[in-house]
C-alpha positions as CSV (number, residue, x, y, z in Angstrom):
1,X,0.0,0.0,0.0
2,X,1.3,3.2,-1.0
3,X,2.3,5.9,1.7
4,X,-0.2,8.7,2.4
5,X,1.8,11.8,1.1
6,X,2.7,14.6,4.0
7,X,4.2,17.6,4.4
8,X,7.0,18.5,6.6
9,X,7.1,22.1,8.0
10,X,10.1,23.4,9.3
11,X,11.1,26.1,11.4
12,X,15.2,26.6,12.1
13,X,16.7,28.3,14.6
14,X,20.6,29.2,15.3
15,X,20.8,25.7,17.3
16,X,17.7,23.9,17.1
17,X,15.2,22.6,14.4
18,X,11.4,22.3,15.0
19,X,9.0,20.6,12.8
20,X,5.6,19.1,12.2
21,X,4.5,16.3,9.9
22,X,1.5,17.0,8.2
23,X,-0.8,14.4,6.0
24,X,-1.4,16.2,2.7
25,X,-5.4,16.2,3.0
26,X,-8.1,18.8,2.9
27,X,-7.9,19.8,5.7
28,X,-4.5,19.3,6.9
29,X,-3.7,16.6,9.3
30,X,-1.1,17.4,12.1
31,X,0.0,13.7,12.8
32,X,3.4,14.8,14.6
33,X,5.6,17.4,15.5
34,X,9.4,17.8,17.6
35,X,12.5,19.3,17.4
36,X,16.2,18.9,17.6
37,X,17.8,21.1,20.2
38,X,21.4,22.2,21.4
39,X,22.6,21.6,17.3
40,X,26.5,22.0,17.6
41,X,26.7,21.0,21.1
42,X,28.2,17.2,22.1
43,X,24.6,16.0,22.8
44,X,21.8,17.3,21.2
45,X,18.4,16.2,22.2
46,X,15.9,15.0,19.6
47,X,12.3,15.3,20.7
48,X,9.0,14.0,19.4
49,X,5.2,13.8,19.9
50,X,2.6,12.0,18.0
51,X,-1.0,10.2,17.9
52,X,0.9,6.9,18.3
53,X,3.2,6.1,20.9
54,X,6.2,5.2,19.0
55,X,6.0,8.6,17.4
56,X,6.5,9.9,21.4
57,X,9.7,9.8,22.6
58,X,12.8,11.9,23.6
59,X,16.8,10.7,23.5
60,X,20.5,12.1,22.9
61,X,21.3,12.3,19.9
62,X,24.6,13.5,17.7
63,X,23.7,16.9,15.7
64,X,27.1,18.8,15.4
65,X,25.8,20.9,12.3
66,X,22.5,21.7,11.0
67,X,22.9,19.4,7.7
68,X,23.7,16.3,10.2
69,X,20.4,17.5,12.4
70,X,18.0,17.4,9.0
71,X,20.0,13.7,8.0
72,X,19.3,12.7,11.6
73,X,15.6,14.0,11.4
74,X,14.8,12.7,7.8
75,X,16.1,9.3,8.2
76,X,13.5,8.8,10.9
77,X,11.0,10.1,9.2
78,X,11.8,8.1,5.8
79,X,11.9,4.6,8.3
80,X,8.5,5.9,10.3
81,X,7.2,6.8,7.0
82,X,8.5,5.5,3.5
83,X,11.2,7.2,1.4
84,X,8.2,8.8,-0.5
85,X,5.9,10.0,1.6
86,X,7.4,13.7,1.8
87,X,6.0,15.9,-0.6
88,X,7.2,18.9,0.4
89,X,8.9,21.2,2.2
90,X,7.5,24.3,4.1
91,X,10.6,26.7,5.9
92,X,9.6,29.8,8.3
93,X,12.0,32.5,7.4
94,X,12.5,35.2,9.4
95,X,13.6,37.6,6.7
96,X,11.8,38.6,2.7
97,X,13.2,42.2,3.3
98,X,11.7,44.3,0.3
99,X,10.9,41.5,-2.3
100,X,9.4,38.9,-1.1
101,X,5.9,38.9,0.9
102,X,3.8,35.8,0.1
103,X,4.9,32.3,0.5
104,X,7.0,31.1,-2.4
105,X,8.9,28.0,-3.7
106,X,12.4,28.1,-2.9
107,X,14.9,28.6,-5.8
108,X,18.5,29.1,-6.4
109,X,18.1,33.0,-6.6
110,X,15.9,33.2,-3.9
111,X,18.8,31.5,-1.9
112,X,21.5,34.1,-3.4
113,X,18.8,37.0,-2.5
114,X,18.4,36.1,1.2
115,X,22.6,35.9,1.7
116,X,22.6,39.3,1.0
117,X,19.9,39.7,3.2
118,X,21.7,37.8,6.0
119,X,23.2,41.2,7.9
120,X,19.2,42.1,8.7
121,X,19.3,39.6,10.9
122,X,22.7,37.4,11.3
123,X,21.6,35.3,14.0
124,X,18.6,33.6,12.0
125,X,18.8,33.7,8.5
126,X,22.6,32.3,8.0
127,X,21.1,29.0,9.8
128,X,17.6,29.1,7.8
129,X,19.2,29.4,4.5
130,X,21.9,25.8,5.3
131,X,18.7,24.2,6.4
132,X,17.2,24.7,2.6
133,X,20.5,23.7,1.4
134,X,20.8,20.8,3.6
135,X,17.5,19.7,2.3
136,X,18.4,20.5,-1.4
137,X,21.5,18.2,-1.0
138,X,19.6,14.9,-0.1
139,X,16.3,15.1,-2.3
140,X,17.2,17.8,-4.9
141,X,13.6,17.2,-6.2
142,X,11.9,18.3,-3.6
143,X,9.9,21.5,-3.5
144,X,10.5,23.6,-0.7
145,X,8.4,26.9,-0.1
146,X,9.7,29.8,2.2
147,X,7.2,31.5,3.8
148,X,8.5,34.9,5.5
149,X,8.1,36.0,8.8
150,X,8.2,39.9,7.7
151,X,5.4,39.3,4.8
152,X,2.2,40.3,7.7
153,X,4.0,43.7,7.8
154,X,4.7,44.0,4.1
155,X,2.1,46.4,3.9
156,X,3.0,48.9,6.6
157,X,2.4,52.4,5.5
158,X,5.0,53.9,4.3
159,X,5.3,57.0,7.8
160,X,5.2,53.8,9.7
161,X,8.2,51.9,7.8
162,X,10.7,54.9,7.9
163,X,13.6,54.7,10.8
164,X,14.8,58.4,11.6
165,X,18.0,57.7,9.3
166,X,19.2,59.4,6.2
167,X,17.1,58.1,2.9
168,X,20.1,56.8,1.1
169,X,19.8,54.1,3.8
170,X,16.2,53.0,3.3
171,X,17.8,52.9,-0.5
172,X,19.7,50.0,0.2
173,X,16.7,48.4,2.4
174,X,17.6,49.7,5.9
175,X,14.1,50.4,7.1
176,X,11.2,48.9,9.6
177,X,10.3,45.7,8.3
178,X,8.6,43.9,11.6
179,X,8.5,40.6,12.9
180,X,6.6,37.3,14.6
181,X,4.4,37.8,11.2
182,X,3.7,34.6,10.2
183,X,2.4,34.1,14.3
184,X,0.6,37.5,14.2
185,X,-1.2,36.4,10.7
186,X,-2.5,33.1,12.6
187,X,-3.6,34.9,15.3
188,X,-5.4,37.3,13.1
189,X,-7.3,34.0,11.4
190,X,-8.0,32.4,14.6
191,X,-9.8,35.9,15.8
192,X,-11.9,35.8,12.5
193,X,-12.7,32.1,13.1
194,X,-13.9,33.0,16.4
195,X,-16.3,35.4,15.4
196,X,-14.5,38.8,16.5
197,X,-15.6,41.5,14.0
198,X,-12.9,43.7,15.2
199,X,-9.9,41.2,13.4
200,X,-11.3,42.6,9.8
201,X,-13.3,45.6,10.5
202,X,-12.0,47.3,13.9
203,X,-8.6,47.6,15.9
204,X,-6.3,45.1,17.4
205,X,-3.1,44.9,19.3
206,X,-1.7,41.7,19.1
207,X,1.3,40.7,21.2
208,X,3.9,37.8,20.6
209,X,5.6,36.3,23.6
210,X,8.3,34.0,23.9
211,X,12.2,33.9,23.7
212,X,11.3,37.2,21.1
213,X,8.7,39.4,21.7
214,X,7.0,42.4,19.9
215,X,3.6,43.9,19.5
216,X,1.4,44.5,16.6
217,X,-1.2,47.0,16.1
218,X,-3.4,46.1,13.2
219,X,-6.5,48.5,11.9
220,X,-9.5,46.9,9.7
221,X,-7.3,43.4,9.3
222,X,-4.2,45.4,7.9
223,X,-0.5,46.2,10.0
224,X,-1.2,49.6,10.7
């Protein structure tokens, strides 16, 4: 019997990995999600969390570099799985700076784009963009699709983008791009879902906490 197809969902930090595994249906099917933490230390600790209880477990594993974390992650997945059952690949990146603000597939001059974006955010990005790579090196078939973190705020108006800097900086892209979008734009969704009429027509301060955190005020369903 041939393996259901899924999609994998990826979302790379500087030294861990988080994913989810998702059954390619209408709707989508969360059937697991994890993550690989402490990448580059001497242990790194592979976590996981599933309907079944062999998909539930935590151990020690060795992840010295990101490419050995997605070897590590996709070899388990191919055994739980099949060798075929990934369709695709979805990657949060934190950074589209001006170009890019809807979800697209990952190609080789997106990939040469977001190096030069790298400086916006040097922590980040540099580790996002070897995780596309690493995946491009073991199934170079395989679409992958970035979708950016900064695309929710793409919009902003233009008063609200400007940093008090000369122009010839927000020339070469040094302006207020924002961040947390892609958990601000759920958010937003889950407020509409819920019946609140003041996610499309009304105003809304959103807030994002975590190990980053920011605020969001958004006016008739738009960054404002």
């Amino acid at each position: 019997m041939k393996p259901a197809p899924h999609i994998l969902t990826i979302n790379g930090g500087s030294s861990s990995i988080k994913f989810g595994l998702f059954e390619a249906a209408d709707p989508l099917k969360r059937v697991l999600d994890g993550s690989i933490d402490r990448i580059g230390q001497p242990e790194a600790s592979f976590r996981a969390k599933g309907t079944v209880s062999e998909d539930t477990f935590s151990h020690i594993v060795k992840a010295l570099d990101h490419t050995k974390a997605v070897a590590i992650l996709m070899d388990w997945i191919e055994q739980r799985n099949g060798q075929d059952a990934i369709v695709a690949v979805g990657h949060r990146v934190v950074h589209g700076g001006p170009n890019y603000s809807a979800p697209q597939r990952i190609t080789v001059e997106m990939v040469a784009e977001l190096k030069k974006l790298s400086p916006f955010d040097p922590e980040h990005l540099p580790e996002e963009i070897l995780l596309t790579e690493a995946f491009h090196r073991r199934f170079s078939s395989l679409p992958q699709v970035a979708c950016f973190d900064t695309a929710f705020h793409h919009d902003l108006p233009r008063v609200a983008r400007m940093l008090p800097i000369p122009r010839r900086y927000e020339a070469q892209g040094v302006r207020r791009y924002g961040f947390h979008g892609l958990s601000y734009a759920y958010l937003m969704e889950e407020l509409v879902r819920l019946g609140d009429m003041a996610a499309s027509k009304g105003r809304v301060v959103l807030a994002h906490l975590g190990n980053g955190a920011s605020l969001a005020a958004v006016l008739n369903g738009k960054r404002n």
